[in-house]
N, C-alpha and C positions, 0 to 999 in steps of 0.2 A: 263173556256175555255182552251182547251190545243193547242197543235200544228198540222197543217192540212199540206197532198200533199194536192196540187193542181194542177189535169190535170196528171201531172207524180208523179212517185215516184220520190225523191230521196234530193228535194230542200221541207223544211220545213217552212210553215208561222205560227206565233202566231194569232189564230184564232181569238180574238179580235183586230187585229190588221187588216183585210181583211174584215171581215162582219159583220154589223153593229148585234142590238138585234133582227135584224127581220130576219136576214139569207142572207140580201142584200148583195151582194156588195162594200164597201165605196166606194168613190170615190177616182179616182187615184190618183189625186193632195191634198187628205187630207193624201195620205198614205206616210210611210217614204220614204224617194227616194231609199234607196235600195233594200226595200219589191216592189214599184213600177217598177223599173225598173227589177224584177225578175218577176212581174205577166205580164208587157209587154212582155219580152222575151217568156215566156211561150206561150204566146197566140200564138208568129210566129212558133213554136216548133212542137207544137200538129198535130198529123198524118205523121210528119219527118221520115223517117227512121232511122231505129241504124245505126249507124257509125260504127263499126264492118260490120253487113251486108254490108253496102256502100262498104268499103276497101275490101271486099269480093269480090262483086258481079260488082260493077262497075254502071255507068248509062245505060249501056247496059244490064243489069239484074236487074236493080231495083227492079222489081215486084217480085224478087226472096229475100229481102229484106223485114224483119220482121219490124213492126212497133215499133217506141221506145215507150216505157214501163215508161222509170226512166232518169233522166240526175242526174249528178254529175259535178262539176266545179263549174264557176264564167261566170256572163254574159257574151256573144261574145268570151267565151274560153271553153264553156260547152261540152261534151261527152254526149251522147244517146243513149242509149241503149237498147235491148230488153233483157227478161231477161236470155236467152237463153246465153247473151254474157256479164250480169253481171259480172260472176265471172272472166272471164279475163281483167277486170277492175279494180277489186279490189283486184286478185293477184297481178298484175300492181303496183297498187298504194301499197299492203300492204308489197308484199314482192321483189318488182325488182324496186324500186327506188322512184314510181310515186309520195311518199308523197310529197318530196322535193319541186314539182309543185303546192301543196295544196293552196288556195287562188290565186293562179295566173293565167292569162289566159292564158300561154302557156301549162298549161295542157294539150288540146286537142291537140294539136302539139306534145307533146310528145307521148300520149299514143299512135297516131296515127303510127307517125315512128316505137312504139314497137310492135304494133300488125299487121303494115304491113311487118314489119320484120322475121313473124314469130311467135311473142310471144303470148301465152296462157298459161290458166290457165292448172294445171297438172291435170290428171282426179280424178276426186271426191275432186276435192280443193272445199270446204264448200264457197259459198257466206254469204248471210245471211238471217237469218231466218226471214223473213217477218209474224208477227202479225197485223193484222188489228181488230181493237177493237174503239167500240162503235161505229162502222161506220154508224148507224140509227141515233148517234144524230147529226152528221153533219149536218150542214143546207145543204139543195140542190136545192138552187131556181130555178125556171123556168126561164132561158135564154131570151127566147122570149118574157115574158111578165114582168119579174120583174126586169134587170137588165141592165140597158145602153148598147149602143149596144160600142163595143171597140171604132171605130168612134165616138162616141159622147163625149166617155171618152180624148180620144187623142186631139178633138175643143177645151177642156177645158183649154189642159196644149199651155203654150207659145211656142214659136219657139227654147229659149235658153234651156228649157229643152225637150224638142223634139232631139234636136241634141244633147245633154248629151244623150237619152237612145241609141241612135247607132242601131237605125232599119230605115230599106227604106221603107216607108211607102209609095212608088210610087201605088203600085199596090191598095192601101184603096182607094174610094173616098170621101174625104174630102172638 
């Protein structure tokens, strides 16, 4: 088994490490806590807007706001992106400072200030060349009937590591 997105591009899991031999799921409390605490984030993530778009458009144009594609970061400091506004990400990060920020959550604070400032990629700055392979032997279970619903996963874990993953979980019924 090699390494899977999951949901976005851009954050990589060891696919034994996520889905059991039947394509399941594991369980979140069997999984390491920082494979866990990236497949929770993910879950709040998905249908987000890019952050680029957002700094763009505002909540007064959202809908004019592409949906993010890929995040880059660290939990609770992640960047999202469509891929539209990859590359000013990664010129960003490759060639005007951003690595500095790499593993840290002020990343998105930084890129933030650079791209509201202004900063973009130069035209025809190369992002990256995206290959998708073997994508047929992914497992791809069916949600609905083979895989705990996030709520049942989330009754599992305790309160102390609830409050270590750093989501508000007001709005789930639990």
């Amino acid at each position: 088994m090699g390494k899977v997105n999951i949901g976005l591009r851009g954050w990589r899991f060891d696919e034994a490490e996520v889905f059991d031999e039947d394509g399941d799921l594991v369980p979140l409390g069997t999984m390491d806590p920082e494979t866990r605490d990236r497949i929770v984030r993910l879950s709040t993530m998905m249908g987000e807007p890019c952050d680029a778009c957002y700094l763009i458009h505002g909540d007064e144009n959202i809908q004019e706001c592409n949906v993010a594609r890929i995040v880059y970061g660290e939990p609770l400091g992640e960047v999202l992106l469509c891929p539209e506004h990859e590359a000013d990400f990664l010129y960003w990060f490759r060639e005007a400072g951003g690595k500095e920020y790499a593993g840290e959550t002020e990343m998105e604070d930084a890129f933030y200030a650079w791209f509201d400032d202004g900063g973009r990629a130069p035209d025809g700055y190369a992002g990256i060349d995206h290959v998708d392979t073997d994508a047929d032997d992914v497992p791809v279970p069916d949600p609905a009937e083979e895989l705990p619903t996030l709520e049942e996963e989330l009754e599992k874990l305790d309160d102390e590591t609830l409050d270590d993953l750093g989501v508000d979980l007001g709005d789930l019924d639990l």
